[in-house]
C-alpha positions as CSV (number, residue, x, y, z in Angstrom):
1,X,79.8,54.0,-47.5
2,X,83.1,55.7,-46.5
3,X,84.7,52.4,-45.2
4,X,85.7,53.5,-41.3
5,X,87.3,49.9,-40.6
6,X,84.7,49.7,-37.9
7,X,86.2,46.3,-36.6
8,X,90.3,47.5,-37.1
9,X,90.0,51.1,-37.2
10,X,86.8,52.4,-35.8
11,X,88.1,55.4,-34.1
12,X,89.9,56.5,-37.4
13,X,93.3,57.4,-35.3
14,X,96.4,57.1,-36.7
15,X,98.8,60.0,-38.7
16,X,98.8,60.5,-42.0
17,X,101.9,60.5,-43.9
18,X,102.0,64.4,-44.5
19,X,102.6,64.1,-40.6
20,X,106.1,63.5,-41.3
21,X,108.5,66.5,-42.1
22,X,109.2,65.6,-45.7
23,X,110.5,68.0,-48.5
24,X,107.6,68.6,-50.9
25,X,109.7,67.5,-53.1
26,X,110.0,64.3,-52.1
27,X,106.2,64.1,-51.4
28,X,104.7,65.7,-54.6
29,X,108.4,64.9,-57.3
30,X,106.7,65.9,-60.7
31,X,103.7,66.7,-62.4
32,X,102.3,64.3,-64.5
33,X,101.0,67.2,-67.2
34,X,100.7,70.5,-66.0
35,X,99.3,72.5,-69.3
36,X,95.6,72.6,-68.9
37,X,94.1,73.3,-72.5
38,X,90.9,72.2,-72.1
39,X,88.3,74.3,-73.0
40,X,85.6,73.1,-70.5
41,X,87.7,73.4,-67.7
42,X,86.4,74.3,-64.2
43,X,83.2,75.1,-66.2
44,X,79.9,75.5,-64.4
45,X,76.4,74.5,-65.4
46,X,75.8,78.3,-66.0
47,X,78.6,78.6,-67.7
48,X,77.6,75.5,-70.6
49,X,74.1,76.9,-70.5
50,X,75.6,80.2,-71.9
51,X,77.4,78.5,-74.5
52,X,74.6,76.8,-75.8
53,X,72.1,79.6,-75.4
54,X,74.3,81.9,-77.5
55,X,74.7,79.3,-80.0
56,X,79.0,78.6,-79.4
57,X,78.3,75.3,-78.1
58,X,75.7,72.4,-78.4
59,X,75.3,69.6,-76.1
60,X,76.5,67.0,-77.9
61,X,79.6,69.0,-79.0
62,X,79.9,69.5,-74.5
63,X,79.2,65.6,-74.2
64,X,81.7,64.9,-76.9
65,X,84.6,67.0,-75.4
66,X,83.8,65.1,-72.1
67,X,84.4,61.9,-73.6
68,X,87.6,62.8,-75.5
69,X,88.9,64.1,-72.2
70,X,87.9,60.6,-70.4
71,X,89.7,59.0,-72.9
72,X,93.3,61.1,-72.7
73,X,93.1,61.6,-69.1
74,X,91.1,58.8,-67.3
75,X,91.8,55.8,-69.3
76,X,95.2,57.2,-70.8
77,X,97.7,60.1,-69.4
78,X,97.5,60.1,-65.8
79,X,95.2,57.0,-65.5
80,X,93.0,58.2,-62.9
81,X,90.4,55.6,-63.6
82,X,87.2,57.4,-62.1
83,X,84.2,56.2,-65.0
84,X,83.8,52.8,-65.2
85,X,82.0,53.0,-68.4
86,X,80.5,55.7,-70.3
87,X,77.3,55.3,-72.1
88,X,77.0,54.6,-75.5
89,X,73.7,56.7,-76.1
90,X,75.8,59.6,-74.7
91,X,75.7,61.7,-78.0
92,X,71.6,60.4,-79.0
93,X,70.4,62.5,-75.9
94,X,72.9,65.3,-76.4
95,X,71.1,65.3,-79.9
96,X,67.8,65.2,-78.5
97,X,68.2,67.6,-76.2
98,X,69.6,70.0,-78.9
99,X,67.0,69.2,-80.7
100,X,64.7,70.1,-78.4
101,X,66.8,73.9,-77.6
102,X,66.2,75.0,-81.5
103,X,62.6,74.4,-81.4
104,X,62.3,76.3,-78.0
105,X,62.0,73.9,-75.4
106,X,64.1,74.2,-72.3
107,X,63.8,71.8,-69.3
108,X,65.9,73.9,-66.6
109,X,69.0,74.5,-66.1
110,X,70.5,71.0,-66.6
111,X,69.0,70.7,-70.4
112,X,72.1,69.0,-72.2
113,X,74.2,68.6,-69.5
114,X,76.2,65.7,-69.0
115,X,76.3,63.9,-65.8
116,X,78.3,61.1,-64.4
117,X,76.6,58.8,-61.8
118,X,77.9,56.3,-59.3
119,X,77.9,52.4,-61.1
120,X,75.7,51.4,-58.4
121,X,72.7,53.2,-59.7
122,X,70.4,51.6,-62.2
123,X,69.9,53.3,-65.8
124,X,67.4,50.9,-68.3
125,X,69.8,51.7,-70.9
126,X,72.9,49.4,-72.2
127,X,75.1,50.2,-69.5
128,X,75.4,47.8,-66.7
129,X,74.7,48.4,-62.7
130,X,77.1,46.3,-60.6
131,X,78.4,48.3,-57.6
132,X,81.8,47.5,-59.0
133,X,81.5,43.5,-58.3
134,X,82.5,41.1,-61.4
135,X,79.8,38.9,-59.5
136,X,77.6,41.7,-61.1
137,X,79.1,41.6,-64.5
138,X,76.4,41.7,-67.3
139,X,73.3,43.1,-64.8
140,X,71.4,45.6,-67.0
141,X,68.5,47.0,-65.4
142,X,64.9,47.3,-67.0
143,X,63.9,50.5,-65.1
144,X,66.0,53.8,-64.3
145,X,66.5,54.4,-60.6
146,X,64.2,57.1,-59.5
147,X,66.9,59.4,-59.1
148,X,67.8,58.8,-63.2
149,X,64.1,59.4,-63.9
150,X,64.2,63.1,-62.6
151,X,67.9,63.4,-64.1
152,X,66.4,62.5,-67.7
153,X,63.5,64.6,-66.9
154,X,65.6,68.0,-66.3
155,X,67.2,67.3,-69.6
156,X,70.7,65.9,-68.0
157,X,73.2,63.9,-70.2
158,X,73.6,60.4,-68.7
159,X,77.4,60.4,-69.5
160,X,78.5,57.4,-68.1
161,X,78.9,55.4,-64.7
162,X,81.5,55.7,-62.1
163,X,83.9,53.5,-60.4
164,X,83.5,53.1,-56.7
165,X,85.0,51.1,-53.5
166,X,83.0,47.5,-54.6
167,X,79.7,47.3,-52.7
168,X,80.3,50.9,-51.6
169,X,82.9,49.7,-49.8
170,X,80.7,47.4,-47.9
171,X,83.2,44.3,-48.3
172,X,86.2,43.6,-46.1
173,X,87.4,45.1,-43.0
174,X,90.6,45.7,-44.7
175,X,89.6,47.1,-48.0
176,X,91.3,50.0,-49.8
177,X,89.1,53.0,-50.9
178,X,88.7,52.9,-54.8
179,X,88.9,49.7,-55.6
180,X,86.7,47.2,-57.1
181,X,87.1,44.0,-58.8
182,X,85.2,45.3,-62.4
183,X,86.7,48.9,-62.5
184,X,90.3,48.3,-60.7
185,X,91.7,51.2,-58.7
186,X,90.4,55.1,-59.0
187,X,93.7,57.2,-58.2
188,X,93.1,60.7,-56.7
189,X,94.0,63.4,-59.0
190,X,95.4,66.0,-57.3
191,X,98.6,63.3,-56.7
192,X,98.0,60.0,-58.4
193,X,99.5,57.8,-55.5
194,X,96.9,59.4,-52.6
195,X,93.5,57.9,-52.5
196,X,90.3,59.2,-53.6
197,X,88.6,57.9,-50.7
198,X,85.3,56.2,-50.7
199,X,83.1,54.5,-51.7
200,X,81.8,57.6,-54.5
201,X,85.5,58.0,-55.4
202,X,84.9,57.7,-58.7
203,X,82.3,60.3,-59.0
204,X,84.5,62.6,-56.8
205,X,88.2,61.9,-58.8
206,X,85.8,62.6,-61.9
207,X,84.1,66.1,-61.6
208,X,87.3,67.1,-60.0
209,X,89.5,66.0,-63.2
210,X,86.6,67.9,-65.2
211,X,85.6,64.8,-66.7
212,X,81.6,65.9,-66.5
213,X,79.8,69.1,-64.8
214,X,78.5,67.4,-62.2
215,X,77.9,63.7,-60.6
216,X,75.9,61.6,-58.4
217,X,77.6,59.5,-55.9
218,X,76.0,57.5,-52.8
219,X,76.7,57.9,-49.0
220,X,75.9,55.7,-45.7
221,X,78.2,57.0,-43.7
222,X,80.7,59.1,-45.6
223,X,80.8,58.0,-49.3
224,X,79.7,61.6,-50.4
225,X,81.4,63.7,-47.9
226,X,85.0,61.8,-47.5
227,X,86.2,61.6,-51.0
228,X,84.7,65.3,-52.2
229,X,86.6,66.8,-49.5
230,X,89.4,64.3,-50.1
231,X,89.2,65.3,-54.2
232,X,89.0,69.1,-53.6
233,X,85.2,69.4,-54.3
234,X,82.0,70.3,-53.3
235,X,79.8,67.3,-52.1
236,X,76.6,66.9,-50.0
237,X,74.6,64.3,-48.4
238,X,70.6,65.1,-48.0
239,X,68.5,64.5,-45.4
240,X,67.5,61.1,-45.5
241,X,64.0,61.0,-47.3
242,X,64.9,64.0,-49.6
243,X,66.3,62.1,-52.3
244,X,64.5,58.1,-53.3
245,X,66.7,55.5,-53.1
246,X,64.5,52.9,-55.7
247,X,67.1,51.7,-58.1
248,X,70.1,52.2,-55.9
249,X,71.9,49.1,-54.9
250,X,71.3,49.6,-51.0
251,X,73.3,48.8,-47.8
252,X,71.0,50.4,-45.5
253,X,67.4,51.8,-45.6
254,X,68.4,53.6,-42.5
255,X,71.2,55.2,-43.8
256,X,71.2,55.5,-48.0
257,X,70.9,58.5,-50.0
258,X,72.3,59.9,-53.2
259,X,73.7,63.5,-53.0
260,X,74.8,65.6,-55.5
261,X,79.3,66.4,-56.5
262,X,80.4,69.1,-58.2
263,X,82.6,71.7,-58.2
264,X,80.8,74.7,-56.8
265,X,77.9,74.6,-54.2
266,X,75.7,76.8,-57.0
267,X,76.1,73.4,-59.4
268,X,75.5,71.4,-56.1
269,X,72.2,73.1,-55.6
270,X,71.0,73.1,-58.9
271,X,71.5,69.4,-59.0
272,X,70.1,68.8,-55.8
273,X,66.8,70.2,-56.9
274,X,66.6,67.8,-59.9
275,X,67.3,64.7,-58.1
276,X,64.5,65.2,-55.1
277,X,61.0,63.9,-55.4
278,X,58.8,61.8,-53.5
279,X,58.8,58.3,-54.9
280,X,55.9,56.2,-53.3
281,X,58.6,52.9,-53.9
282,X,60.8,54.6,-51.4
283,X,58.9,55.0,-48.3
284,X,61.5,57.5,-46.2
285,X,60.6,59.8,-49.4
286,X,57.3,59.8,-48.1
287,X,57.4,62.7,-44.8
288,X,59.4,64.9,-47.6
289,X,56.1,65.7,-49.0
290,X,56.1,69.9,-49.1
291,X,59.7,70.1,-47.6
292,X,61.2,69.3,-51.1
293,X,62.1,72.3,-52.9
294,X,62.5,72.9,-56.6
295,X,65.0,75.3,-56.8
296,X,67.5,75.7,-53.6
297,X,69.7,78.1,-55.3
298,X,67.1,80.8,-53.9
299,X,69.2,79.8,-50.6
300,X,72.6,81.1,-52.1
301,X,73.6,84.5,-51.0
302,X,77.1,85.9,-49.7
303,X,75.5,86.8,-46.5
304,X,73.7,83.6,-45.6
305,X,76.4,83.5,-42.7
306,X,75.4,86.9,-40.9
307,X,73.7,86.1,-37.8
308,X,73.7,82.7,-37.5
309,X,74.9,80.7,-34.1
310,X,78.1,78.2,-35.3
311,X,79.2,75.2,-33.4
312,X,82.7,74.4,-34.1
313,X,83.7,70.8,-33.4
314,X,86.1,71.1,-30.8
315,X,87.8,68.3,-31.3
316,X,89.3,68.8,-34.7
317,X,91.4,71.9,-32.8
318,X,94.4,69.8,-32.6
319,X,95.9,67.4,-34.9
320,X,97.4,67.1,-37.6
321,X,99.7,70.2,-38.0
322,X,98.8,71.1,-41.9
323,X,95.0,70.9,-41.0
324,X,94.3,72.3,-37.9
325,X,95.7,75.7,-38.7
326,X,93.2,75.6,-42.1
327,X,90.2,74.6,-39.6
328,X,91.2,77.8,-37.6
329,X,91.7,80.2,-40.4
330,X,88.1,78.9,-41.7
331,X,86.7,79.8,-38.5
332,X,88.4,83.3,-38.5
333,X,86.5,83.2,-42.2
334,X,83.0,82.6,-40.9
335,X,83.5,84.7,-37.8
336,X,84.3,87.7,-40.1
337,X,81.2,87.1,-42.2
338,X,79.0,87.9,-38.8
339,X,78.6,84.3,-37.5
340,X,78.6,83.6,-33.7
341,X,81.3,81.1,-33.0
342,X,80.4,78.3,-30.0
343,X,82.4,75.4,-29.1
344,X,80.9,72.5,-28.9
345,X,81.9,68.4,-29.1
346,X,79.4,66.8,-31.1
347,X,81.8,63.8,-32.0
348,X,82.0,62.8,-28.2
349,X,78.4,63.3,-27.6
350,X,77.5,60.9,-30.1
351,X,80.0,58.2,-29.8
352,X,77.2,56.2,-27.5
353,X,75.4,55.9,-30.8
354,X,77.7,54.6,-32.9
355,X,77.9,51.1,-30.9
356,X,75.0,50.7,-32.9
357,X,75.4,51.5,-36.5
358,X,77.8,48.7,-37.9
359,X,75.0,46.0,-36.7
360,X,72.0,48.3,-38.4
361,X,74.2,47.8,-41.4
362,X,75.1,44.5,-40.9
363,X,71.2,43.4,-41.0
364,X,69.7,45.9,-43.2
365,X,72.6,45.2,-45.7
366,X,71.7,41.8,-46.0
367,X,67.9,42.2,-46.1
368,X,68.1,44.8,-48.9
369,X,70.2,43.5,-51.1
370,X,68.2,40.2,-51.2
371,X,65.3,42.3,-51.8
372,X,67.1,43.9,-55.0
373,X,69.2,40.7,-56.4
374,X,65.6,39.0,-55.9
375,X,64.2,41.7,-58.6
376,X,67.3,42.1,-61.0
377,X,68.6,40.9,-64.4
378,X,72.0,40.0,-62.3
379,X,72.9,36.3,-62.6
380,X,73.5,36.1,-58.5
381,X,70.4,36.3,-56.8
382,X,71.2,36.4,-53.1
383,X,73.9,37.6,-50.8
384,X,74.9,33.9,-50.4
385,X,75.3,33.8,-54.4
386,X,77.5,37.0,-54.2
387,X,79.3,35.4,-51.2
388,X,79.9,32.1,-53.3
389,X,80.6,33.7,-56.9
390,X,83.9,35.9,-55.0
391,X,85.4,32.5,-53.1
392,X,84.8,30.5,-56.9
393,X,86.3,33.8,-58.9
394,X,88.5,34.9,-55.7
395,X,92.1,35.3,-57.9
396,X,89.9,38.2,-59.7
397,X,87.2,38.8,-57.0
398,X,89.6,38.9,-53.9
399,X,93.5,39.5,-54.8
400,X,94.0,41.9,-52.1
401,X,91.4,41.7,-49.5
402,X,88.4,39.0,-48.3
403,X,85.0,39.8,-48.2
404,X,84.6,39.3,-44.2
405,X,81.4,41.7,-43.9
406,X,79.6,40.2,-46.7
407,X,80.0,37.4,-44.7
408,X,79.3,38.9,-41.1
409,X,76.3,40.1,-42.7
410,X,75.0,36.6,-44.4
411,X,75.1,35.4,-40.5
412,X,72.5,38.0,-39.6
413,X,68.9,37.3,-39.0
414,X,65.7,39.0,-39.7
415,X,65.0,42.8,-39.6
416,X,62.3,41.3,-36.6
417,X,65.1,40.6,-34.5
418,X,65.6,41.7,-31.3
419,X,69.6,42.9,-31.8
420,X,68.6,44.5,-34.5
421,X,65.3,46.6,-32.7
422,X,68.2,47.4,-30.4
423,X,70.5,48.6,-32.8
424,X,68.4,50.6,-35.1
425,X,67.4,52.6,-31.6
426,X,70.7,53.4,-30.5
427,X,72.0,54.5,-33.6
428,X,68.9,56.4,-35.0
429,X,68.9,58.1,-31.5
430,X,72.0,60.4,-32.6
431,X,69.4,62.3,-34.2
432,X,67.9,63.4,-30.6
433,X,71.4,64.3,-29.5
434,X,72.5,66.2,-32.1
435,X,68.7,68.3,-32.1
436,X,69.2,68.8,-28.3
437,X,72.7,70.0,-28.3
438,X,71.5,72.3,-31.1
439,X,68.9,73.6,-29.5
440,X,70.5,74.1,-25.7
441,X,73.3,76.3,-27.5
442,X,70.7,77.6,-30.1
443,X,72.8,76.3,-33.5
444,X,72.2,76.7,-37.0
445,X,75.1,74.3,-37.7
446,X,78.0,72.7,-37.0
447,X,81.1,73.1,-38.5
448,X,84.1,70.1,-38.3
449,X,87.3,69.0,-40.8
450,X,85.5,66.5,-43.1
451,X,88.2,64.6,-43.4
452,X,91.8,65.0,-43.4
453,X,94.3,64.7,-46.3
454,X,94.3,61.9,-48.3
455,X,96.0,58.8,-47.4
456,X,98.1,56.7,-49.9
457,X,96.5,54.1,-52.2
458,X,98.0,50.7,-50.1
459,X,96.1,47.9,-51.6
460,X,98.2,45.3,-49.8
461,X,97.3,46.9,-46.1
462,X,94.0,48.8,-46.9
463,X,93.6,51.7,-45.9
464,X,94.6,54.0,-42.6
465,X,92.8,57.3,-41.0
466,X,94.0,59.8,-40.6
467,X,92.5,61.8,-37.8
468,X,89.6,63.8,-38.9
469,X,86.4,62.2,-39.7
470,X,83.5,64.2,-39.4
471,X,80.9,62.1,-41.7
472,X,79.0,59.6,-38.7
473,X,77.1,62.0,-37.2
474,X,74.7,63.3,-39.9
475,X,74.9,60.0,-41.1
476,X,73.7,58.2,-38.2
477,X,70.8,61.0,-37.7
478,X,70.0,61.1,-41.8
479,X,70.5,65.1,-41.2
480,X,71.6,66.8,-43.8
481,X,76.0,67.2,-44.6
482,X,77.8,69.7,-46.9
483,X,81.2,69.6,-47.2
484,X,83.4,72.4,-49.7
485,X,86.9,72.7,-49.9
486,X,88.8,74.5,-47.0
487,X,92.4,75.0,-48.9
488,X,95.5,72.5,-49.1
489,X,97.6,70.3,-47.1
490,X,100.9,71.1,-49.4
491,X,99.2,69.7,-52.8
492,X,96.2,67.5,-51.0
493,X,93.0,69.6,-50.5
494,X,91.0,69.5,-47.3
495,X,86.9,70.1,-47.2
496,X,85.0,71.9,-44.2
497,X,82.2,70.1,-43.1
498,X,78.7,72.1,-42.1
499,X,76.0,70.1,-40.8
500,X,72.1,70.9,-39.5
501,X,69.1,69.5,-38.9
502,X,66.3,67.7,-40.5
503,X,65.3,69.3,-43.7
504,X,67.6,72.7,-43.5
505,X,69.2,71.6,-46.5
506,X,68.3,74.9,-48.1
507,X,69.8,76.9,-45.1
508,X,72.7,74.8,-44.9
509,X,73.9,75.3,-49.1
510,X,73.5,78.9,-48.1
511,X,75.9,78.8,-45.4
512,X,78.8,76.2,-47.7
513,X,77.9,79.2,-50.3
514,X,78.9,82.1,-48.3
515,X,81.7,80.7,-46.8
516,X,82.6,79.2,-50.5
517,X,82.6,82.7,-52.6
518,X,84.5,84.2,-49.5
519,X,86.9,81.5,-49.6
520,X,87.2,80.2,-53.0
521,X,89.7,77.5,-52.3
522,X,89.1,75.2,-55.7
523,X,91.4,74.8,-58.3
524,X,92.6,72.2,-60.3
525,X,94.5,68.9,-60.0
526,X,97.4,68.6,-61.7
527,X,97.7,65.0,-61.9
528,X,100.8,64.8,-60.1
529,X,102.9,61.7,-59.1
C-alpha cells in the first residue's frame, strides 16, 4: 500500500518542497544523461508487435535490449534501482514465444512481450518472492500467482521482479517509500533525489525509465495510483474481485488487487484484460463472473468524454500553487471534450470511513500473511517469525526505521472479533457513500489530483505528504481507480485521478483515454539530479 502514515500523518497535510520559491536551477542542477538513444523508447505494445510481425524485431532480441538497458541505467548510470531481479529464463520464453510466431501461433497482443512484476508476486520459476524483506530471502515459490498464470498464458515475457516499499510498505509508521531491506532504495526518475512513492515504486520508476512495456504492481490503498502519477505514468487499480489475488503476498482481503502500469492507458487496457479471470482460490474473484471482459480496449475512443456528468473533487481547488492550476486546466480539458462539470467533495464525505480502515488492515494483515508463510518455501513461517528475524538481523533489517505495524498487527486477534466486525463495516461502507453521492448528482465519475509532486527520498525522517491524495476512497470501496498523467510541477509530473463505480472499469479507461490523447502529457525522464 501507498504508506499514508496513518498514525503520524493520516491527513497527508504538509507542503511539499516545490512550495518554496526556488530557482529551478537550484531544484533540478543537471541532468544525469540527457541523450536518449534507445531504440525501444516510449515504445507501445502495438508498436513491438509491429516489429515482430514484420519481421525487424524478435522477442528475444526486445527482451534482450530490455535487459542491457536495466543494466546501464538501473543498476549503473543513474542508479534508479526499480527491478530487484530479472529472470534468468527471460530469453528461453522470448525463444519460445518466437518460436511459436514463425510457425503461426499468436496468443494476443502480449505474445513476446516482456513484463516486469512487483517482487511480491509469486512466479514457480528461479526467481525469488519476498515483498522486499531479507526475512524472505531464498523463498521460491512452487506455483505462479494466478495473475502469472494468465500473464504466461497471453504470451507475456516474465522479465524480472520489481523493488517495492518492504511489505508494500506495510512496516513502520515512519517508513520511506522505496525502500526495502533486499532491494535498497528505488529513486524516481524524472529527478533521482524525489521519491518514487509506494509501495509499486519499482514497477512504476521501471516502465517509466522504459525498462519493460508494461508492469504489474499491487495497491491497498494507493500503491498503484501514488507512485504512477508520482513517476509520470499511467496506472490503475481494478475493482476489487476483477483481478485474483492467489499468489500475491497479501495485507488485506478487503483491500488487495494487482493493476496494470504502463505508459499509455491503450497498454493499460490491453494488460488489464490478460490479468483478469475468475480464480475459484480467490473468492472476491467469484461475483466477477460475466463482468470480466477480454478485451477493454473496445472502451477506448476520443469521445468517451462527450456526455458524461463529472464530479470534480473540490477540495484539490486550492493548494499547492504548481498543482492546482494543472487540476484546473485539466478540467477546462474535459469540459471542452462535452463533459458536464459538478462539484462535489467526496474526500469529506468519506472521512467517517476511514476511522476504520487502518484496523481492517491491522487484522486482516496478520491473518493473511499467516495463511501464506503457513503455505510457502520461506524459512519464516508466521508474522511472529518475520517480527523476530528483523529485531535478530535489525542492523540490515531496520537501519532506518522499526517495524511498529508489524508489530501493532501481531497484537491483533481473530478475524471473529468484534473490533474487527466493526471495522470491516465502517470502512467497507465508503462504498454506499460514494454510490449515493453518484447517484444524487447523477456521476459517471469523479475526477481529483492523484497525488501531488513527489517528495524527497528522506530515509532518516520517512516520508512527508504533500497535500493531494486522492487514492482512499476507491480503495476503501474496492471501486475501480485510473490515474494518467496531468503535466509537470517544473520537472516532477502530476497524474489526474478518475474514479467510478463497481465494475465500470471499461467505462472509466475510456474516459483516462479521451482525456489522455487530448492531453498527451508523457514524456520521458531524464534522470536528473
Amino acid at each position: 500500500m501507498k504508506r499514508r502514515n496513518f498514525l503520524r500523518n493520516g491527513s497527508l497535510t504538509g507542503l511539499s518542497l516545490l512550495s518554496a520559491k526556488l530557482p529551478e536551477s537550484v531544484l533540478f542542477p543537471l541532468d544525469h544523461n540527457t541523450s536518449e538513444s534507445f531504440k525501444l523508447s516510449e515504445s507501445t505494445i502495438d508498436d513491438l508487435n509491429k516489429r515482430m510481425t514484420s519481421g525487424q524485431l524478435t522477442s528475444r532480441k526486445i527482451t534482450q535490449m530490455y535487459l542491457r538497458r536495466i543494466e546501464e541505467k538501473d543498476k549503473k548510470g543513474p542508479g534508479v534501482n526499480s527491478v530487484i531481479e530479472v529472470n534468468p529464463d527471460a530469453l528461453s520464453i522470448a525463444d519460445a514465444m518466437d518460436a511459436e510466431r514463425r510457425s503461426g501461433k499468436v496468443r494476443g497482443p502480449l505474445h513476446g512481450i516482456p513484463v516486469l512484476i512487483k517482487d511480491n508476486i509469486d512466479t514457480a520459476d528461479r526467481m525469488m518472492t519476498t515483498a522486499g524483506s531479507l526475512a524472505m530471502a531464498g523463498n521460491t515459490s512452487s506455483k505462479d500467482a494466478f495473475v502469472v498464470q494468465q500473464l504466461r498464458k497471453a504470451g507475456a515475457v516474465i522479465l524480472g521482479k520489481t523493488n517495492l516499499s518492504e511489505w508494500a510498505n506495510f512496516r513502520s509508521t515512519n517508513s520511506t517509500s522505496g525502500w526495502s531491506s533486499r532491494g535498497g532504495q528505488t529513486r524516481n526518475p524524472y529527478v533521482l533525489g524525489r521519491n518514487p512513492s509506494g509501495s509499486s515504486s519499482g514497477s512504476a520508476s521501471s516502465v517509466s525509465s522504459n525498462f519493460c512495456a508494461v508492469s504489474i504492481g499491487t495497491e491497498t490503498d494507493g500503491s498503484v495510483i501514488s507512485p504512477a502519477s508520482s513517476c509520470g505514468i499511467v496506472g490503475m487499480k481494478p475493482t476489487v474481485g476483477l483481478v485474483s489475488r492467489s499468489g500475491i503476498i497479501p495485507i488485506s482481503k478487503t483491500q488487495d488487487t494487482a493493476g496494470p502500469m504502463a505508459r499509455t492507458v491503450r497498454d493499460a487496457a490491453i494488460l488489464l484484460g490478460a490479468m483478469a479471470g475468475r480464480d475459484e482460490e480467490d473468492a472476491a474473484t467469484l461475483p466477477s463472473n460475466g463482468k470480466q471482459i477480454v478485451d477493454y480496449t473496445q472502451f477506448l475512443k476520443a469521445d468517451a468524454i462527450r456526455g458524461r456528468r463529472i464530479g470534480v473533487e473540490k477540495r484539490h481547488l486550492s493548494g499547492n500553487h504548481m498543482v492546482v492550476p494543472l487540476y484546473e486546466k485539466a478540467i477546462e480539458v474535459i469540459r471542452s471534450l462535452g463533459a458536464e462539470i459538478v462539484e462535489v467533495e467526496l474526500l469529506k464525505a468519506v472521512v467517517p470511513n476511514g476511522a476504520g480502515e487502518f484496523n481492517v488492515l491491522l487484522y486482516e494483515f496478520k491473518d493473511g500473511l499467516n495463511k501464506y508463510l503457513s503455505k510457502s518455501n520461506a524459512s519464516v513461517r508466521s508474522l511472529a517469525d518475520v517480527i523476530a528475524f528483523n529485531k535478530e538481523h535489525g542492523d540490515n533489517t531496520m537501519p532506518w526505521f522499526r517495524q511498529e505495524l508489524l508489530e501493532l498487527s501481531q497484537e491483533k486477534g481473530g478475524l471473529d472479533s468484534q473490533e474487527y466486525l466493526d471495522a470491516v463495516r465502517k470502512s467497507t461502507g465508503a462504498a454506499k457513500v460514494i454510490d449515493d453521492l453518484m447517484k444524487e448528482k447523477q456521476l459517471d465519475a469523479i475526477i481529483g489530483v492523484s497525488t501531488g509532486p513527489a517528495a524527497m527520498t528522506d530515509l532518516l525522517n520517512g516520508d512527508y505528504g504533500n497535500g493531494f491524495y486522492f487514492c482512499q476512497p476507491a480503495a476503501m470501496a474496492g471501486f475501480p481507480h485510473v490515474t494518467v498523467p496531468m503535466g509537470f510541477a517544473s520537472e516532477l509530473p502530476v497524474g489526474l485521478s478518475f474514479m467510478s463505480g463497481a465494475w465500470q472499469d471499461g467505462p472509466l479507461l475510456g474516459m483516462a483515454y479521451a482525456y489522455e490523447q487530448a492531453t498527451l502529457h508523457r514524456k520521458a525522464p531524464r534522470f536528473m539530479q
